[in-house]
mmCIF file of the N, C-alpha and C atoms, coordinates in Angstrom:
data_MODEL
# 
_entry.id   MODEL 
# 
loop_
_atom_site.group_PDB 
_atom_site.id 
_atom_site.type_symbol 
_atom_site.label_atom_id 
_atom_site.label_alt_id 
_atom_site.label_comp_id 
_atom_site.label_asym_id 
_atom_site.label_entity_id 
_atom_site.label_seq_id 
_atom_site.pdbx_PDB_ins_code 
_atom_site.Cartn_x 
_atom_site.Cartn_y 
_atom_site.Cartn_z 
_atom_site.occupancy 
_atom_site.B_iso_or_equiv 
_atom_site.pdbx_formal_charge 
_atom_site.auth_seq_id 
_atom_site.auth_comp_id 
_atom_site.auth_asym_id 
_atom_site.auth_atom_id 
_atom_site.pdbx_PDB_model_num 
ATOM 1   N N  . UNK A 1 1  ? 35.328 79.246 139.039 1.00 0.00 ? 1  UNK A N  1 
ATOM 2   C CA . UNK A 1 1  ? 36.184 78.094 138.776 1.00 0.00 ? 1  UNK A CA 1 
ATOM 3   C C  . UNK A 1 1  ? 36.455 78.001 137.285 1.00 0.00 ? 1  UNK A C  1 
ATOM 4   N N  . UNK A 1 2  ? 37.662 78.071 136.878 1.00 0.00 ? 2  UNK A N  1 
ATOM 5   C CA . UNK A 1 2  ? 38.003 78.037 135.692 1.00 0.00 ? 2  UNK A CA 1 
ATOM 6   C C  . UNK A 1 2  ? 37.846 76.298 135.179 1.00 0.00 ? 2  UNK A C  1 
ATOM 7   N N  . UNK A 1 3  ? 37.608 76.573 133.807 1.00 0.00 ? 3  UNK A N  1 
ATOM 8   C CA . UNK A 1 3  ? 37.318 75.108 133.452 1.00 0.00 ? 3  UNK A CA 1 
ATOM 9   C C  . UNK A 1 3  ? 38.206 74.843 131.736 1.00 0.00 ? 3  UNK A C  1 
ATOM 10  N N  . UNK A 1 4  ? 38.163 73.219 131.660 1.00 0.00 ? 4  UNK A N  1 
ATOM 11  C CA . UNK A 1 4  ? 39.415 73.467 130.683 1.00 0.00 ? 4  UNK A CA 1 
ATOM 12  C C  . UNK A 1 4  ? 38.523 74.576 128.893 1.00 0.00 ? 4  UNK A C  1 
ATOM 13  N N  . UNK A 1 5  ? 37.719 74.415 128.891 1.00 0.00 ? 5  UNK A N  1 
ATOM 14  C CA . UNK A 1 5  ? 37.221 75.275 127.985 1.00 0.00 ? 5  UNK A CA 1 
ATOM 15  C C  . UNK A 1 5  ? 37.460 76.546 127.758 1.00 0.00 ? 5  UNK A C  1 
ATOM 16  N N  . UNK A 1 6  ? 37.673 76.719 128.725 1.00 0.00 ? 6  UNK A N  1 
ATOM 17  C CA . UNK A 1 6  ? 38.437 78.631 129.127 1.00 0.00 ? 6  UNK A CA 1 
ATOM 18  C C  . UNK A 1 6  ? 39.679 79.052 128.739 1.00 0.00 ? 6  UNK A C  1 
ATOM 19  N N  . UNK A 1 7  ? 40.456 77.484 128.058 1.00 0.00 ? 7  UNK A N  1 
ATOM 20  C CA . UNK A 1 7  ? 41.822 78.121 127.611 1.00 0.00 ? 7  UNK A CA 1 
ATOM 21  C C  . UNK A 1 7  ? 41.775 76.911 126.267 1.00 0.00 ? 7  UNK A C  1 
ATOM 22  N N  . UNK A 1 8  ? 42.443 77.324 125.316 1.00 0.00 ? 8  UNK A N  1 
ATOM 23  C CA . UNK A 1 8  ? 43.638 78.949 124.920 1.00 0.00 ? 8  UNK A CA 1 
ATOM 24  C C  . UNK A 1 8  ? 42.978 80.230 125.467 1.00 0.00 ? 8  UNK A C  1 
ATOM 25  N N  . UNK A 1 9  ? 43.394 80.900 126.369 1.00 0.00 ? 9  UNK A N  1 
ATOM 26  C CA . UNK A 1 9  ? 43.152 82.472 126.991 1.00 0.00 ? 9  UNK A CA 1 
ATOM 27  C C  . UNK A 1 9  ? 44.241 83.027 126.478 1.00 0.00 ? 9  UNK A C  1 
ATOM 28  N N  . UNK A 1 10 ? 44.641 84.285 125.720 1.00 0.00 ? 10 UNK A N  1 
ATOM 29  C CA . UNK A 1 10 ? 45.711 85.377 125.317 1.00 0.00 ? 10 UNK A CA 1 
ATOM 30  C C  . UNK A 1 10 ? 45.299 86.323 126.507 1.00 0.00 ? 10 UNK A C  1 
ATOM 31  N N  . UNK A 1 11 ? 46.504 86.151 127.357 1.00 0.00 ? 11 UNK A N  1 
ATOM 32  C CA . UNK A 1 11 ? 46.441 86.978 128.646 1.00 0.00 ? 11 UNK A CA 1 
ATOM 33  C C  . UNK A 1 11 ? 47.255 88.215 128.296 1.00 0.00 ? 11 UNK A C  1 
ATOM 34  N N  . UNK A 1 12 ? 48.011 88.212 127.616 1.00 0.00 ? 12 UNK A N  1 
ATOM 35  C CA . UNK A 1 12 ? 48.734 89.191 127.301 1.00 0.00 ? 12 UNK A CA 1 
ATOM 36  C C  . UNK A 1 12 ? 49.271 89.114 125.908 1.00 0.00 ? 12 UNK A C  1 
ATOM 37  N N  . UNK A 1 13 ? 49.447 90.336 125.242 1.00 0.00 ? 13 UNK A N  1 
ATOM 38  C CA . UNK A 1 13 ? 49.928 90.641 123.734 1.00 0.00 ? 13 UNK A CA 1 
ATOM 39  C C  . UNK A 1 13 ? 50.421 91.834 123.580 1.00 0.00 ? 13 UNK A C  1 
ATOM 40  N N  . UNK A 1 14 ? 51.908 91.730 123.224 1.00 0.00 ? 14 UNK A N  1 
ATOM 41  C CA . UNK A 1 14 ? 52.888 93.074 123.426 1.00 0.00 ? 14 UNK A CA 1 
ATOM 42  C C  . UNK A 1 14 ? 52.792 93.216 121.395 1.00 0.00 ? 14 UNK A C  1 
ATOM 43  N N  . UNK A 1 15 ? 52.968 94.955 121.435 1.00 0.00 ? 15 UNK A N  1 
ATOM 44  C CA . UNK A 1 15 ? 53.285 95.036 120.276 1.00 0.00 ? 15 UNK A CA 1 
ATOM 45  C C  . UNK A 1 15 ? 55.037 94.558 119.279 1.00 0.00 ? 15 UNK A C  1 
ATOM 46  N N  . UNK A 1 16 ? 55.571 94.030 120.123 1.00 0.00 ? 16 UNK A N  1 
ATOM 47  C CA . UNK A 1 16 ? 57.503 93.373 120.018 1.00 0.00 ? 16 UNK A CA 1 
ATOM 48  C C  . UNK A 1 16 ? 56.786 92.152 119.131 1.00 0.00 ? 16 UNK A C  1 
ATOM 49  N N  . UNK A 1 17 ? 56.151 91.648 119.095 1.00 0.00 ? 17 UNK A N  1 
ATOM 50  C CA . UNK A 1 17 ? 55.397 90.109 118.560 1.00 0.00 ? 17 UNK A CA 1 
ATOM 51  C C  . UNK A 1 17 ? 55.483 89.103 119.611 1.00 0.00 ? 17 UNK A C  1 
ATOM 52  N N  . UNK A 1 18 ? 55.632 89.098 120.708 1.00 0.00 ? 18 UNK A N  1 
ATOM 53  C CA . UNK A 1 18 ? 55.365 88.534 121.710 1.00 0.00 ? 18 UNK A CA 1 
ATOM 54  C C  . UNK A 1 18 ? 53.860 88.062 122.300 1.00 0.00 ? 18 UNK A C  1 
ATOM 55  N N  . UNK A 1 19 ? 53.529 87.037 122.954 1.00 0.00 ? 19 UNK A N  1 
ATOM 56  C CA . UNK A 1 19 ? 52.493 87.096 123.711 1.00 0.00 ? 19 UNK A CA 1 
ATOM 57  C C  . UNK A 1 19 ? 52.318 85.996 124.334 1.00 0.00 ? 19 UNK A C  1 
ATOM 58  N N  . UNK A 1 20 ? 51.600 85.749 125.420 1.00 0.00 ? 20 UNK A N  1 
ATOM 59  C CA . UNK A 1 20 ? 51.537 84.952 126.583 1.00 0.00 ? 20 UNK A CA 1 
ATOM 60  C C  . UNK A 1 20 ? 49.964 84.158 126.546 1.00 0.00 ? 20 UNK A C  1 
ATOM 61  N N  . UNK A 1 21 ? 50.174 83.399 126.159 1.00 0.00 ? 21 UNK A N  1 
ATOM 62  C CA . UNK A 1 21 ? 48.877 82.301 126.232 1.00 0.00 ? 21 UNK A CA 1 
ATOM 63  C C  . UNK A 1 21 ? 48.996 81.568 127.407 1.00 0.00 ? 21 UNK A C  1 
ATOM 64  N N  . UNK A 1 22 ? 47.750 81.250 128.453 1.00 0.00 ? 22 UNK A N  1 
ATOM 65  C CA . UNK A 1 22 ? 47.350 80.707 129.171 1.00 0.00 ? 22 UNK A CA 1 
ATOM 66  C C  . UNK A 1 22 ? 46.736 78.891 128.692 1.00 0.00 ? 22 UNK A C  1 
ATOM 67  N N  . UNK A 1 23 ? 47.418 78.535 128.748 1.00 0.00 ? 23 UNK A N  1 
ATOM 68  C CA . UNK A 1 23 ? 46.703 76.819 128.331 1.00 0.00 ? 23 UNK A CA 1 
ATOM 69  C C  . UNK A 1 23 ? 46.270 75.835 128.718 1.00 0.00 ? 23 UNK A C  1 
ATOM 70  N N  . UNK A 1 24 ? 46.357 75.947 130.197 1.00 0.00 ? 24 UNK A N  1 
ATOM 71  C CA . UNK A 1 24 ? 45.827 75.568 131.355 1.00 0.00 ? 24 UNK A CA 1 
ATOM 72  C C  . UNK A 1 24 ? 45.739 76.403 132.445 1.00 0.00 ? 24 UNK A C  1 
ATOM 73  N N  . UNK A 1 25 ? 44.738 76.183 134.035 1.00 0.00 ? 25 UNK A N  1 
ATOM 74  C CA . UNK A 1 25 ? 45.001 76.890 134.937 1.00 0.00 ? 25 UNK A CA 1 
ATOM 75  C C  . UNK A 1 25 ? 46.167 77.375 135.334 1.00 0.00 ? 25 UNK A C  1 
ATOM 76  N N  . UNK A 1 26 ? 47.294 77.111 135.327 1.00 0.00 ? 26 UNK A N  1 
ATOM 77  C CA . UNK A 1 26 ? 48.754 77.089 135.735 1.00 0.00 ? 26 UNK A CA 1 
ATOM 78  C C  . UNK A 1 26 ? 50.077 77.109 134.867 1.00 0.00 ? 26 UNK A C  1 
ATOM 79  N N  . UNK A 1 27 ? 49.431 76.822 133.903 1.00 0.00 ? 27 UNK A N  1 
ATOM 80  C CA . UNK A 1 27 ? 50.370 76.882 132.902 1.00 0.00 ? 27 UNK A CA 1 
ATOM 81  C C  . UNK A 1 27 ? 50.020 77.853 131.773 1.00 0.00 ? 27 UNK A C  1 
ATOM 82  N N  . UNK A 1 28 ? 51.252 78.928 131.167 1.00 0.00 ? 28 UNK A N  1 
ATOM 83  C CA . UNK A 1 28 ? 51.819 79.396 130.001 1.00 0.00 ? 28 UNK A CA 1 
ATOM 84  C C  . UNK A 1 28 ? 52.644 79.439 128.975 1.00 0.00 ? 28 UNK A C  1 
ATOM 85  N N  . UNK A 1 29 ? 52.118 79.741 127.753 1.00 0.00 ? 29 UNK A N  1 
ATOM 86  C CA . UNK A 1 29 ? 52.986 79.688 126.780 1.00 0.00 ? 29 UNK A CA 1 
ATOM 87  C C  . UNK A 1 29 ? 53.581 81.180 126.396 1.00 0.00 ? 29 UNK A C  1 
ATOM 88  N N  . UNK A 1 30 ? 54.752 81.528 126.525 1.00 0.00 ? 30 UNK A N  1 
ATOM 89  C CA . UNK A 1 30 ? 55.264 82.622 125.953 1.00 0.00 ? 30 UNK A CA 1 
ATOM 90  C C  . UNK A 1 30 ? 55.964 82.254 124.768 1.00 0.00 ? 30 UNK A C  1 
ATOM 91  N N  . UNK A 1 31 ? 55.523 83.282 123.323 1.00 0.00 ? 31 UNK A N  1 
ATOM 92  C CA . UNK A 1 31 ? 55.626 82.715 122.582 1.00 0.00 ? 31 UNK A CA 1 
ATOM 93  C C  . UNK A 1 31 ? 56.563 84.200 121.944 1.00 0.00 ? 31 UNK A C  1 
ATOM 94  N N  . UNK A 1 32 ? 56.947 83.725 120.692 1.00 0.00 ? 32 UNK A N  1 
ATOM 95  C CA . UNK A 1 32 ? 57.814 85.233 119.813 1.00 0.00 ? 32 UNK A CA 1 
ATOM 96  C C  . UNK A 1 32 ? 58.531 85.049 119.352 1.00 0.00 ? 32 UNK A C  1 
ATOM 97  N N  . UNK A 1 33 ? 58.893 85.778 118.088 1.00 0.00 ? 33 UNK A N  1 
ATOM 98  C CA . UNK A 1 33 ? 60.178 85.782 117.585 1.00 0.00 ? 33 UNK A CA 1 
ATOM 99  C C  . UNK A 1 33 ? 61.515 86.381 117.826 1.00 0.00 ? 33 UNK A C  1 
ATOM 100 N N  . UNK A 1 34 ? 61.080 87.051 118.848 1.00 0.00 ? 34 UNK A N  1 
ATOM 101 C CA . UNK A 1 34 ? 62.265 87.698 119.641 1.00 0.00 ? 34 UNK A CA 1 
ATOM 102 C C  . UNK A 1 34 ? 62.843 87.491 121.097 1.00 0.00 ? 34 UNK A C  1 
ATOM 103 N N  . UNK A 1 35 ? 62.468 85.856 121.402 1.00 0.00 ? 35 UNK A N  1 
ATOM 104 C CA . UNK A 1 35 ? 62.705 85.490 122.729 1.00 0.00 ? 35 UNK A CA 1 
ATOM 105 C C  . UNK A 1 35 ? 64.546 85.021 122.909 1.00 0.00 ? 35 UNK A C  1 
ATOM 106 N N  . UNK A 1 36 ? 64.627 85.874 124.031 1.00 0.00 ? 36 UNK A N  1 
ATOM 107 C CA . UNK A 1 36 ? 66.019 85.665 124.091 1.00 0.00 ? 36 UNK A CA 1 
ATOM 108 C C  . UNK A 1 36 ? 66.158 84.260 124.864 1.00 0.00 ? 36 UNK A C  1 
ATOM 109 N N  . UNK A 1 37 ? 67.826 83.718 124.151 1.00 0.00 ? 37 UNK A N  1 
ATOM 110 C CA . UNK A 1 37 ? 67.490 82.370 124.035 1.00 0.00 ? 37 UNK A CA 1 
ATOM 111 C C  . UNK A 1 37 ? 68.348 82.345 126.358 1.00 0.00 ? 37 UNK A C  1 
ATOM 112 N N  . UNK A 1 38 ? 68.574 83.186 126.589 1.00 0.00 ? 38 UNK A N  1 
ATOM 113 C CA . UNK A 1 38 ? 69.125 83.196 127.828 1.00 0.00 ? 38 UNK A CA 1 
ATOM 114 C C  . UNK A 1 38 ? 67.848 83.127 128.767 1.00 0.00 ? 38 UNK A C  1 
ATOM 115 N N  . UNK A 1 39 ? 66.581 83.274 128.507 1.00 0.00 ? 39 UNK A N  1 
ATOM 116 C CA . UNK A 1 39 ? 65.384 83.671 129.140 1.00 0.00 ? 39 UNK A CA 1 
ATOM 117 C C  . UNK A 1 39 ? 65.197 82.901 130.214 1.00 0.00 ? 39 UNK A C  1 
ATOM 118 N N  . UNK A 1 40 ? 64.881 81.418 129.617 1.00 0.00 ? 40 UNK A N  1 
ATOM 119 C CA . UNK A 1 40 ? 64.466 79.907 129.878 1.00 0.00 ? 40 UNK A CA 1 
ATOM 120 C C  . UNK A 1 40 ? 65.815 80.105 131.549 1.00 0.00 ? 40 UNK A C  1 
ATOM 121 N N  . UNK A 1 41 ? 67.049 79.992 130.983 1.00 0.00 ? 41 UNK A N  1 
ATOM 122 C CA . UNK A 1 41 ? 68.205 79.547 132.025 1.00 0.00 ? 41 UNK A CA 1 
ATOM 123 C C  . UNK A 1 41 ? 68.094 80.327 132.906 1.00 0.00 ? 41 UNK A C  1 
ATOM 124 N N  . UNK A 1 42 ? 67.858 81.662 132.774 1.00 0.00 ? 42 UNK A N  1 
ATOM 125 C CA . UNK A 1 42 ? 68.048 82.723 133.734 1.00 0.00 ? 42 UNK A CA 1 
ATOM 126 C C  . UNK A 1 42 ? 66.660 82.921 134.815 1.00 0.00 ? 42 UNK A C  1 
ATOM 127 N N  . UNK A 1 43 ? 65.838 82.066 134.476 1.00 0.00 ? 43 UNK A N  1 
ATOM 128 C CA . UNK A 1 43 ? 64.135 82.247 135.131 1.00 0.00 ? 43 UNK A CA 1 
ATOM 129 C C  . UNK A 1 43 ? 64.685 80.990 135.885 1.00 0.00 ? 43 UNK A C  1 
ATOM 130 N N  . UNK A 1 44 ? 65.594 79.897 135.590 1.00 0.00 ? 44 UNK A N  1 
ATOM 131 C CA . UNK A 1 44 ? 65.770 78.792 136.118 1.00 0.00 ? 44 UNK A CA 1 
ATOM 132 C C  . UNK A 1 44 ? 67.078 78.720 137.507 1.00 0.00 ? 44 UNK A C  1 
ATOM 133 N N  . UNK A 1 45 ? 67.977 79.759 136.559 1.00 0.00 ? 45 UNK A N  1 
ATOM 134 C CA . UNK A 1 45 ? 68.620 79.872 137.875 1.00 0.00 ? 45 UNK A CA 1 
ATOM 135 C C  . UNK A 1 45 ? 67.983 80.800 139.079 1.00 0.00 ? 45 UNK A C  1 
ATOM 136 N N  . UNK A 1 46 ? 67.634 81.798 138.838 1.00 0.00 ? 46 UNK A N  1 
ATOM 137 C CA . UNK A 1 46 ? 66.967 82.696 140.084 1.00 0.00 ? 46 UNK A CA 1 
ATOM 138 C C  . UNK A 1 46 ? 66.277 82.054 140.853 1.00 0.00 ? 46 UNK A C  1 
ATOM 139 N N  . UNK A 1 47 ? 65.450 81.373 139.984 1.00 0.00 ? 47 UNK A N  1 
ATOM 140 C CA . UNK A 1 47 ? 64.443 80.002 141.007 1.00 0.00 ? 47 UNK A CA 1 
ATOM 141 C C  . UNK A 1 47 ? 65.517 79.207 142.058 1.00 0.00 ? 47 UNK A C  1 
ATOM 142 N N  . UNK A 1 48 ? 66.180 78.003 141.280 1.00 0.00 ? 48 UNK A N  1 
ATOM 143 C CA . UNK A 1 48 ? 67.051 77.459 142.438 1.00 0.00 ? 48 UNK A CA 1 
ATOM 144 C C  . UNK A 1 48 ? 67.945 77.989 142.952 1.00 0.00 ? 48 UNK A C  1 
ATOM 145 N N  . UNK A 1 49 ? 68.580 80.000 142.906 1.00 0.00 ? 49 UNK A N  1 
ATOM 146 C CA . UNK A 1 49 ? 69.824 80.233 144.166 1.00 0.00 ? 49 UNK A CA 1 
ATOM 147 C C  . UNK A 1 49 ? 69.120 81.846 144.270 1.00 0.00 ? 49 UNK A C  1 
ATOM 148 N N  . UNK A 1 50 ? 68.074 82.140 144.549 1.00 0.00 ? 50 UNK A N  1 
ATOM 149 C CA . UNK A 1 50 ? 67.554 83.282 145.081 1.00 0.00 ? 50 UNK A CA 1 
ATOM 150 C C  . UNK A 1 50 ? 65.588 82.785 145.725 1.00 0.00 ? 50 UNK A C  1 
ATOM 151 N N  . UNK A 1 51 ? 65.377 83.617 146.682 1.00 0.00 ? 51 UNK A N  1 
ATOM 152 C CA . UNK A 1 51 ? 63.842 83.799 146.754 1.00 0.00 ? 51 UNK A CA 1 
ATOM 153 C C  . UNK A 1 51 ? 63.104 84.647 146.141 1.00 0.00 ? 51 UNK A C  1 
ATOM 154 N N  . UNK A 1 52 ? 63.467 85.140 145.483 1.00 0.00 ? 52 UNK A N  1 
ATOM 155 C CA . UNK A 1 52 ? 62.492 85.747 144.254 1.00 0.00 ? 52 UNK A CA 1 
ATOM 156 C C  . UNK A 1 52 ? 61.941 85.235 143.223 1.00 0.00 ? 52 UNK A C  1 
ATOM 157 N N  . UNK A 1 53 ? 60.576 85.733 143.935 1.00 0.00 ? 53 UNK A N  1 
ATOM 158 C CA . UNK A 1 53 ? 59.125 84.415 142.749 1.00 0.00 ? 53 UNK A CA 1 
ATOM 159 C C  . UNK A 1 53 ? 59.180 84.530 141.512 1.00 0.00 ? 53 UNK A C  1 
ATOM 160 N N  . UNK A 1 54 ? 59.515 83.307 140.674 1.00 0.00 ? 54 UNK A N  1 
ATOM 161 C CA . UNK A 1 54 ? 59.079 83.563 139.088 1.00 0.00 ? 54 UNK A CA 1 
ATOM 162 C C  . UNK A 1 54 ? 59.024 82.176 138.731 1.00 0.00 ? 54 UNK A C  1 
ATOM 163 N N  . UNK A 1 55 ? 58.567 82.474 137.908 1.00 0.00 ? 55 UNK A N  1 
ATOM 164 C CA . UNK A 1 55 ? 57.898 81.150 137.334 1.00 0.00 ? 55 UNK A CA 1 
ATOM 165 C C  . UNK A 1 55 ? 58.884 79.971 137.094 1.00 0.00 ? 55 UNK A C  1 
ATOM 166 N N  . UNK A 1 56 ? 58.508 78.710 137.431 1.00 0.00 ? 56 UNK A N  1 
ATOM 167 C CA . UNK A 1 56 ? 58.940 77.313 136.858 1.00 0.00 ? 56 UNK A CA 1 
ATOM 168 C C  . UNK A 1 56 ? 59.390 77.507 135.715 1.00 0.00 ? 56 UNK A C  1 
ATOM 169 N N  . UNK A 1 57 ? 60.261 77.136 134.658 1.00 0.00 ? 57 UNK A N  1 
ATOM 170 C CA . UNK A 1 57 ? 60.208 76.653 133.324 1.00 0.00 ? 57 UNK A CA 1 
ATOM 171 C C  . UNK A 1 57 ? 60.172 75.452 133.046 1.00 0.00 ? 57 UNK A C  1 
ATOM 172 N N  . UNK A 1 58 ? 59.037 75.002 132.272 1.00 0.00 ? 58 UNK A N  1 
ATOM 173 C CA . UNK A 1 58 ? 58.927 73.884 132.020 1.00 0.00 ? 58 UNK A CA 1 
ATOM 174 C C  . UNK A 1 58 ? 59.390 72.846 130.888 1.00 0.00 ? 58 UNK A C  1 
ATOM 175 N N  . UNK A 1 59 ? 59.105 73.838 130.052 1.00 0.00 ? 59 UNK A N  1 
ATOM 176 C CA . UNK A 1 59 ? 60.197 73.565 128.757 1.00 0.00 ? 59 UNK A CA 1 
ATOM 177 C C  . UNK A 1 59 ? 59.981 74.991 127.575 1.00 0.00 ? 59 UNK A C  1 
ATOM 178 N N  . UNK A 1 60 ? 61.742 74.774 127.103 1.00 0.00 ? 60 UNK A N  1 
ATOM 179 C CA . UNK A 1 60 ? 62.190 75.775 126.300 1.00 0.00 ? 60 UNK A CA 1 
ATOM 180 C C  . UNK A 1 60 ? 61.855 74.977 124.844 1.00 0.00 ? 60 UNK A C  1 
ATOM 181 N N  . UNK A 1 61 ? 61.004 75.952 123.976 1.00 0.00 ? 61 UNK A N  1 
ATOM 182 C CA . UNK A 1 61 ? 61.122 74.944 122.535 1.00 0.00 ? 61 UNK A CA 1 
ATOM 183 C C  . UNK A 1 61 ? 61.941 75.808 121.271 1.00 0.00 ? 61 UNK A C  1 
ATOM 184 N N  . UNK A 1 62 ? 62.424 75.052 120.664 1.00 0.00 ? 62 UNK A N  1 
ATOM 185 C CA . UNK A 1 62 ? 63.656 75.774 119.834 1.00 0.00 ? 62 UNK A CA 1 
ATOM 186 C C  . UNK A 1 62 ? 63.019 75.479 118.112 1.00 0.00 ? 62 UNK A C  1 
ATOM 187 N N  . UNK A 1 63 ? 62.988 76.229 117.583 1.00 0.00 ? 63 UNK A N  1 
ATOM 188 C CA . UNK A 1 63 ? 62.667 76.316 116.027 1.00 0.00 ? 63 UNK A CA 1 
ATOM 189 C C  . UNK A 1 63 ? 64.509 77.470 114.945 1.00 0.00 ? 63 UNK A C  1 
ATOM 190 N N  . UNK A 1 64 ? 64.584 76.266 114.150 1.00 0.00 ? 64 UNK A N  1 
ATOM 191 C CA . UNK A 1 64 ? 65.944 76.579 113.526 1.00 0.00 ? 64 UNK A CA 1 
ATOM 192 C C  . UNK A 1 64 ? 66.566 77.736 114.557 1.00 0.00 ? 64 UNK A C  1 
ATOM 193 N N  . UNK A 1 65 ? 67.490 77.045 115.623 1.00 0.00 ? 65 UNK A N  1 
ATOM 194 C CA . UNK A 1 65 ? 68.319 77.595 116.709 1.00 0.00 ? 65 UNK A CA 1 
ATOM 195 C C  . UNK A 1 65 ? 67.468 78.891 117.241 1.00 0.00 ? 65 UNK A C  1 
ATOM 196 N N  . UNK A 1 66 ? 66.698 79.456 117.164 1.00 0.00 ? 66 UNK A N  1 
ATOM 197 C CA . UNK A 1 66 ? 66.074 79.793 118.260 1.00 0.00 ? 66 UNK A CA 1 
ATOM 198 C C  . UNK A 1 66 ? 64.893 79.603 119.135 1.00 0.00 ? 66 UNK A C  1 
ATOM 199 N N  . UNK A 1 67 ? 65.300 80.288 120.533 1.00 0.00 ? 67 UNK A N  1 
ATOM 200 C CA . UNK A 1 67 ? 63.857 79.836 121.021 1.00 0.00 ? 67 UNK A CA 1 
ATOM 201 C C  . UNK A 1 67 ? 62.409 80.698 120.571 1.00 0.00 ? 67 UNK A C  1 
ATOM 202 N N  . UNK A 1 68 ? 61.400 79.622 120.421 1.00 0.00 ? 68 UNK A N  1 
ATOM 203 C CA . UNK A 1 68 ? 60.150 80.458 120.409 1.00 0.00 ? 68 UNK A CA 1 
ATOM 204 C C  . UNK A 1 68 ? 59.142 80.364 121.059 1.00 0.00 ? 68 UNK A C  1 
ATOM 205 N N  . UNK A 1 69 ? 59.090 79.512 122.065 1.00 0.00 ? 69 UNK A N  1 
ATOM 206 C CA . UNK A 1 69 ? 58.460 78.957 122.925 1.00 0.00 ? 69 UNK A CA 1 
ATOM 207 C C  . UNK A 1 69 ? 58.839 78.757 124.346 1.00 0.00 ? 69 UNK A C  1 
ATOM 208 N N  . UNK A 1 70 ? 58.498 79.427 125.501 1.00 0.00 ? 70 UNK A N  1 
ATOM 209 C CA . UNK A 1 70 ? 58.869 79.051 126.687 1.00 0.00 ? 70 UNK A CA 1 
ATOM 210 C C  . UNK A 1 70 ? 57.556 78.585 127.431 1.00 0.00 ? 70 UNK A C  1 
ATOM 211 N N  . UNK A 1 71 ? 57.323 77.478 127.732 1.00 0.00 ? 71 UNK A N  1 
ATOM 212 C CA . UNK A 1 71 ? 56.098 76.938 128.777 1.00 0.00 ? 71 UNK A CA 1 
ATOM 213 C C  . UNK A 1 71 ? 56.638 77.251 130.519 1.00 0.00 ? 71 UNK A C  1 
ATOM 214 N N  . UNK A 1 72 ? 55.642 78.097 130.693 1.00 0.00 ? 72 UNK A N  1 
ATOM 215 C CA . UNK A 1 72 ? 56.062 77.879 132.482 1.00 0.00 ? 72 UNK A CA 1 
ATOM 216 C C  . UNK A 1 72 ? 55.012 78.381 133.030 1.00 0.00 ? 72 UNK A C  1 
ATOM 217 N N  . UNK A 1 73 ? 55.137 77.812 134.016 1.00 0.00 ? 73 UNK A N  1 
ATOM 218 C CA . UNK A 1 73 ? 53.871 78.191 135.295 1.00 0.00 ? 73 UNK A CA 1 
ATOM 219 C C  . UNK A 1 73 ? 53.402 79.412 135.034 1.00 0.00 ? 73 UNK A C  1 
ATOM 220 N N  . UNK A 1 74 ? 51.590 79.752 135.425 1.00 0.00 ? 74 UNK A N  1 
ATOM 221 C CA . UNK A 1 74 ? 50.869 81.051 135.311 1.00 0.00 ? 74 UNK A CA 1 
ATOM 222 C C  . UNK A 1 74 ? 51.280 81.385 137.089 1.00 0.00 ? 74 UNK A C  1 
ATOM 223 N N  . UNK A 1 75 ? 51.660 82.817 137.097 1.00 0.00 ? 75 UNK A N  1 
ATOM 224 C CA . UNK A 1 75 ? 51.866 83.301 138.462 1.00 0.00 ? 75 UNK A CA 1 
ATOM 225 C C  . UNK A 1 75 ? 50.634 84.576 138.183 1.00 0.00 ? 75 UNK A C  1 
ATOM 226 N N  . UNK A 1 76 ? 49.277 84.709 139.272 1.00 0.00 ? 76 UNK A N  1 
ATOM 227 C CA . UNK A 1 76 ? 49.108 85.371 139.121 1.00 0.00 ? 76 UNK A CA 1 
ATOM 228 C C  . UNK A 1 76 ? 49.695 86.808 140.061 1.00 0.00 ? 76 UNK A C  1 
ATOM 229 N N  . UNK A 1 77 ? 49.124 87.777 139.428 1.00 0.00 ? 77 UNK A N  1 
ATOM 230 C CA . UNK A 1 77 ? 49.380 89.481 139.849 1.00 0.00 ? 77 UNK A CA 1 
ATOM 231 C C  . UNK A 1 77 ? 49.137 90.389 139.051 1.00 0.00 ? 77 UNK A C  1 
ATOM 232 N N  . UNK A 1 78 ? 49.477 91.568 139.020 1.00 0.00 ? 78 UNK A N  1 
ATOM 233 C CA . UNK A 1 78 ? 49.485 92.472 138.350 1.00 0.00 ? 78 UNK A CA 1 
ATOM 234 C C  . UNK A 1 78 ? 50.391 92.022 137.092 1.00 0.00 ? 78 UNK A C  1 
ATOM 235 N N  . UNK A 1 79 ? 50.249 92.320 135.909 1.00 0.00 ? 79 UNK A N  1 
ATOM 236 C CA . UNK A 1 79 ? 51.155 92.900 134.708 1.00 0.00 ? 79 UNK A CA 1 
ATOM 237 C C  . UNK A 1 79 ? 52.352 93.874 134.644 1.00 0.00 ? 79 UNK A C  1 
ATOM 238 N N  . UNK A 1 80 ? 53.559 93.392 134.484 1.00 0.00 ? 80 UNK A N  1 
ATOM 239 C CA . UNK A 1 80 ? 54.257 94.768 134.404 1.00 0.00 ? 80 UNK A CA 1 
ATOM 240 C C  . UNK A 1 80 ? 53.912 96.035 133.759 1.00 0.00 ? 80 UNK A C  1 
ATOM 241 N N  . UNK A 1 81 ? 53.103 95.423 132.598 1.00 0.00 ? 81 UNK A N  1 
ATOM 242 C CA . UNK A 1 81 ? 53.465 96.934 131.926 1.00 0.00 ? 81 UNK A CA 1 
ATOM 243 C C  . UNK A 1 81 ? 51.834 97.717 132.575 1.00 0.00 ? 81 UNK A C  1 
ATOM 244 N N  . UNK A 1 82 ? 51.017 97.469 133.595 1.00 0.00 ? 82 UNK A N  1 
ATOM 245 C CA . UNK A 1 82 ? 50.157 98.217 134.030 1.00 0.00 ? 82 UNK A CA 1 
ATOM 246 C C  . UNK A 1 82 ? 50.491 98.147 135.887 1.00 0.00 ? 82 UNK A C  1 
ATOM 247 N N  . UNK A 1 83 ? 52.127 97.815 135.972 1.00 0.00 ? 83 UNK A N  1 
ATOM 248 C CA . UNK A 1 83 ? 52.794 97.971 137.393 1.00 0.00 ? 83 UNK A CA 1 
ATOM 249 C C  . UNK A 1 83 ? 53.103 99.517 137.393 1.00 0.00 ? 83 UNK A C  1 
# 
């Protein structure tokens, strides 16, 4: 049983400057300076007009016009890059 002490967890860290913090059971932060700002909308539309699982977005956070922050649901599974 995970407990809140267990997070900040860095579940993942790409060498792009990207990386995915866990901050609660269910929730993530994807964070970077290279997040495309289409990310957030496009995880949002697939959700409401397809069945293909991906995560909630919960909120997009923006620093001088771009995004650097996307919060959304932890889905677990495998990792792409060890798919």
């Amino acid at each position: 049983m995970n407990t809140t002490k267990d997070y900040p967890k860095t579940i993942l860290h790409t060498l792009g400057g990207r990386k995915v913090v866990r901050i609660r059971k269910t929730l993530v932060v994807k964070s970077g300076d290279d997040l495309r700002v289409h990310k957030g909308p496009t995880l949002r539309f697939i959700k409401e007009n397809t069945t293909i699982p991906v995560p909630d977005v919960h909120d997009i956070r923006w620093k001088d016009g771009k995004v650097v922050e996307l919060v959304m649901d932890y889905i677990p599974g495998k990792q792409l890059n060890k798919a």
